[in-house]
Backbone as numpy.savetxt, mean C-alpha at the origin, in Angstrom:
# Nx Ny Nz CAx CAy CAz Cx Cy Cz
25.24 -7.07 0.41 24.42 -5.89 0.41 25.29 -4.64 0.41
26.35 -4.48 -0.14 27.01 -3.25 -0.32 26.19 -2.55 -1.25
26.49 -1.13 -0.87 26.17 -0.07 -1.66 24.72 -0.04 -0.73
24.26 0.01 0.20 23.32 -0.18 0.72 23.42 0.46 1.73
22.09 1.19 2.35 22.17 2.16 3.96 21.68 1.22 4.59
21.87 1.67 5.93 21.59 0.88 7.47 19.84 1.63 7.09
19.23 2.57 7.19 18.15 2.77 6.74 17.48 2.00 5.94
17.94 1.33 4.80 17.28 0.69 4.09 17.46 -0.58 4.64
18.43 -1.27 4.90 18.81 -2.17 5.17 17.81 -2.69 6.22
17.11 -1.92 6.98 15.96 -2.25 8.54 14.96 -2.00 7.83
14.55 -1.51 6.38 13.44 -1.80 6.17 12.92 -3.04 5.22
14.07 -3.21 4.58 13.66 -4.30 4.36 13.64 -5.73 5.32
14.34 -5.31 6.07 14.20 -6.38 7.33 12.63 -6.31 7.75
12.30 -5.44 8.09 11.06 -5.14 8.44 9.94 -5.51 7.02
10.17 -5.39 6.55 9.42 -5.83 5.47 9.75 -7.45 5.29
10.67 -8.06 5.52 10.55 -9.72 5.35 10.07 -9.97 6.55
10.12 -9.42 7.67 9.29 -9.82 8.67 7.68 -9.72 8.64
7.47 -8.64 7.46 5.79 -8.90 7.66 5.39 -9.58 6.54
6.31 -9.40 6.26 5.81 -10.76 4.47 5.47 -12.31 4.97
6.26 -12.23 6.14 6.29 -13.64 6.62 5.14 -14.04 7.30
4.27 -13.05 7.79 2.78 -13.53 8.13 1.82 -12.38 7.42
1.94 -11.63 6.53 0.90 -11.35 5.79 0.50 -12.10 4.15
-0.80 -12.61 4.28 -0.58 -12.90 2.72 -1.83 -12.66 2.41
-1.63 -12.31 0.96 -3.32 -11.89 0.42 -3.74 -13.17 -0.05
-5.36 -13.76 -0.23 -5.80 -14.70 -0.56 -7.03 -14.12 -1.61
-7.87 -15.37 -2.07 -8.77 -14.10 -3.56 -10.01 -13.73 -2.52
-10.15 -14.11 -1.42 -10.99 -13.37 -0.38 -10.76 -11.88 0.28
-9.39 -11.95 0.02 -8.85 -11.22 1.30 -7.82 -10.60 0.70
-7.36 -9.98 -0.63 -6.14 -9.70 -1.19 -5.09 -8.88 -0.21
-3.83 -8.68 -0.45 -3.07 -7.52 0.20 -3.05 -6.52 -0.25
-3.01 -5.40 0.29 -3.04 -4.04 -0.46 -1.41 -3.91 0.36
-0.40 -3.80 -1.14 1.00 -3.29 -0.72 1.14 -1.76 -1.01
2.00 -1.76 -0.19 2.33 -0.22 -0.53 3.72 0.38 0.05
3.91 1.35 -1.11 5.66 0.98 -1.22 5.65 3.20 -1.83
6.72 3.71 -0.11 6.79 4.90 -0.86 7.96 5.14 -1.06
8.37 6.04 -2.10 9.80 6.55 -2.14 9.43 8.18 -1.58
11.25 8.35 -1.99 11.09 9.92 -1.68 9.58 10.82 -2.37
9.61 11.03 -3.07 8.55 11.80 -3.98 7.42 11.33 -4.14
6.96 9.66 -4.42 5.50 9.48 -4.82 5.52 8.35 -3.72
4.15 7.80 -3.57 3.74 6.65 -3.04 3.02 5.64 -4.16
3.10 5.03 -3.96 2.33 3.38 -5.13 1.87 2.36 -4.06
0.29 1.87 -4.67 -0.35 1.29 -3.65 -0.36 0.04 -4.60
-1.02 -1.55 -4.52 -1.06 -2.08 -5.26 -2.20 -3.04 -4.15
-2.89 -3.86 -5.18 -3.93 -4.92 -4.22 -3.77 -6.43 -4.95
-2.86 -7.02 -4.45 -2.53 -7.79 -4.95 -2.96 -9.54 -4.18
-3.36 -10.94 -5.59 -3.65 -11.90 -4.88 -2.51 -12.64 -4.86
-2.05 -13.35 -3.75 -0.77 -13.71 -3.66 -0.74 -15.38 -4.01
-2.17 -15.96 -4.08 -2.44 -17.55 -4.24 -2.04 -17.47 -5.88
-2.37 -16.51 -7.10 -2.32 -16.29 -8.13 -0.97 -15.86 -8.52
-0.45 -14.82 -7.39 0.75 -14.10 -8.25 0.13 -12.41 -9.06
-1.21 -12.47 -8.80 -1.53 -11.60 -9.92 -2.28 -9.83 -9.13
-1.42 -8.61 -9.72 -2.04 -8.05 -8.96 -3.53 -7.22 -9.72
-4.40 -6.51 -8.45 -5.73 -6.93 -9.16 -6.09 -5.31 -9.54
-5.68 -4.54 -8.78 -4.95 -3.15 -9.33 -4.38 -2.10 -8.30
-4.14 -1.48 -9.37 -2.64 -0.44 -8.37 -3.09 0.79 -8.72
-2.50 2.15 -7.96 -2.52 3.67 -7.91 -1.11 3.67 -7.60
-1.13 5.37 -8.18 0.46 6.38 -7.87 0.04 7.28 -7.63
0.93 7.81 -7.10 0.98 9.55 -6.82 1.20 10.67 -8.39
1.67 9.68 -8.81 2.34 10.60 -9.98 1.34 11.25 -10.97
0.12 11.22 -10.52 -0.40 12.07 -11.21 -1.84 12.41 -10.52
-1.89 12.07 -9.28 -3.10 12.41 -8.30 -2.78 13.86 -8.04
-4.25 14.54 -8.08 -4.07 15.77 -7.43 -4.27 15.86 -6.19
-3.70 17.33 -5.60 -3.24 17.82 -4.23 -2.06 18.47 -4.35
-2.05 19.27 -3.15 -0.88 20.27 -2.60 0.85 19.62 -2.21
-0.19 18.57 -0.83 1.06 17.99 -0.40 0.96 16.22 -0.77
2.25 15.86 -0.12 2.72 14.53 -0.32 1.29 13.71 0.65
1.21 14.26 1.53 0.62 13.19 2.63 -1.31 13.91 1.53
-1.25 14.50 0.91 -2.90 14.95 0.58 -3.06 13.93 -0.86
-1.44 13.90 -1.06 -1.68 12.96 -2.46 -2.01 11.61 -1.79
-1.22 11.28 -0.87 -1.14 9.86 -0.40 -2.90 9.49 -0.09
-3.37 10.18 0.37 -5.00 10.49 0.84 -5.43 9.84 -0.73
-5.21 10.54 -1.80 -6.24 10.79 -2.41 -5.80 9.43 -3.38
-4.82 9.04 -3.28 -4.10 7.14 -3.99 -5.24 6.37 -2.71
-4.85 6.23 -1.57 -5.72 5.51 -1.04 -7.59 5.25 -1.40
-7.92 6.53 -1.35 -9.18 6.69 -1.98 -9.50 5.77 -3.05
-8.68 5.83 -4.09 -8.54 6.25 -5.41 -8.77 4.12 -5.70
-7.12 3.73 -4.86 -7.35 1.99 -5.21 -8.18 1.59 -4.61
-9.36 2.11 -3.16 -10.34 1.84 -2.88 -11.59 1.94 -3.59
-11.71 2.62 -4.75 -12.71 2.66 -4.83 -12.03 1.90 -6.28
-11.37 1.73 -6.93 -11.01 0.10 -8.16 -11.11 -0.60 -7.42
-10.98 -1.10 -5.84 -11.10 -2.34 -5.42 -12.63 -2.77 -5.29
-13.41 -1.70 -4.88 -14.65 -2.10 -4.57 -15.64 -2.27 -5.96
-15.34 -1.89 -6.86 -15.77 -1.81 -8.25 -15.76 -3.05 -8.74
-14.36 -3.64 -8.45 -14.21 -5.56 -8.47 -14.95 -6.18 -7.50
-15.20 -5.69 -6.44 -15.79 -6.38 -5.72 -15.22 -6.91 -4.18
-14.00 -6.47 -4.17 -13.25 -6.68 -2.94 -13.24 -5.19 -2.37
-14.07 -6.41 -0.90 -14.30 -5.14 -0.15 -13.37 -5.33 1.20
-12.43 -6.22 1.55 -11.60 -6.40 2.41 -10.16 -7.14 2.35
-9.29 -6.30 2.86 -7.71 -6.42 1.88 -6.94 -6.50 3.25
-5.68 -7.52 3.39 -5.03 -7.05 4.47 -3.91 -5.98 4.30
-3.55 -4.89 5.12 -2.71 -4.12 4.84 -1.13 -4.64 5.19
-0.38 -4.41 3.81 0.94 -4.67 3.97 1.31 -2.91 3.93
2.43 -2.75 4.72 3.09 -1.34 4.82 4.32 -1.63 4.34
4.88 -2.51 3.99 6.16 -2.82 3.45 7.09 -2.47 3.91
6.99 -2.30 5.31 8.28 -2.12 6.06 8.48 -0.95 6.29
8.05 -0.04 5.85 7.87 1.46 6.58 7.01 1.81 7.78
7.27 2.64 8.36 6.76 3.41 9.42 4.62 3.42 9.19
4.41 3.03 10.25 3.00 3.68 10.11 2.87 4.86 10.31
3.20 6.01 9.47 2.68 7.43 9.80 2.72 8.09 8.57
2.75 9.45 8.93 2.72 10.03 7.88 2.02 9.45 5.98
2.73 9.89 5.19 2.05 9.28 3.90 1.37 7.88 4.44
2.27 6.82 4.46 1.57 5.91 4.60 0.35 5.49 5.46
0.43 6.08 6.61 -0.73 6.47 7.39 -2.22 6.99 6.36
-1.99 7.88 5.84 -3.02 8.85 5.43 -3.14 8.15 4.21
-2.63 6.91 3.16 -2.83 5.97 2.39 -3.78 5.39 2.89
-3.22 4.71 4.48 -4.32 3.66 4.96 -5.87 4.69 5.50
-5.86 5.56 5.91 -6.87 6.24 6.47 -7.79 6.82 4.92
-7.68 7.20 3.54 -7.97 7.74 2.64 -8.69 6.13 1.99
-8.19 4.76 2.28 -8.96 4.15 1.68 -9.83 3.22 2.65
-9.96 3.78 4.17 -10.69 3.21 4.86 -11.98 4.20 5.00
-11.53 5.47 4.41 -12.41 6.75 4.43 -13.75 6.05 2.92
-13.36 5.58 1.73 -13.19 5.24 0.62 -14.12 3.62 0.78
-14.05 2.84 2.15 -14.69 1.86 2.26 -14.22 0.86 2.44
-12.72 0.72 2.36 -12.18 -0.61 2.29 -11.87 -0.79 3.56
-11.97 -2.40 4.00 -11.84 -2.54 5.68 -10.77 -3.25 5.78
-9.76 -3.05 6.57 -8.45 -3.74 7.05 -8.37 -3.22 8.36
């Protein structure tokens, strides 16, 4: 793992640790979600398949700020999820922090209907 930060390095730790007991099923998909510096990307994916069932970005949601975009992606794959018909997803955070963006991801698509 050279070329690699101690920052990153604990999140992906943290992220194989929740991989290891979260899994989406076609009842129950995962909603992943993965931010970088600048955008966030959500995805709802079935993990018995391999196949994901659909995804949002930031990269072109409107809003002011980062955490209003993150709001409005959450919304946004909540309401493609419920359109398919899945109305309950377990949340993967992928190894980041619960707060901020990702926080207001999970709160924008529980606002939106989806239950985790």
């Amino acid at each position: 793992m050279a070329n690699r930060t101690q920052k990153t390095e604990k999140r992906e730790r943290r992220h194989h640790r929740i991989r290891a007991k979260v899994v989406g099923t076609a009842a129950r998909p995962r909603l992943a979600v993965y931010r970088s510096n600048t955008f966030i990307y959500a995805q709802i994916i079935n993990d018995e398949t391999g196949t994901t069932l659909v995804a949002q970005d930031s990269r072109t949601a409107l809003g002011t700020g980062s955490r209003e975009k993150a709001r409005v992606v959450g919304a946004g794959i909540a309401k493609k999820a419920l359109d398919l018909g899945v109305t309950a997803v377990v949340f993967d955070r992928g190894g980041f922090l619960y707060a901020g963006m990702v926080k207001e991801l999970a709160d924008g698509a529980r606002e939106a209907g989806l239950q985790f």
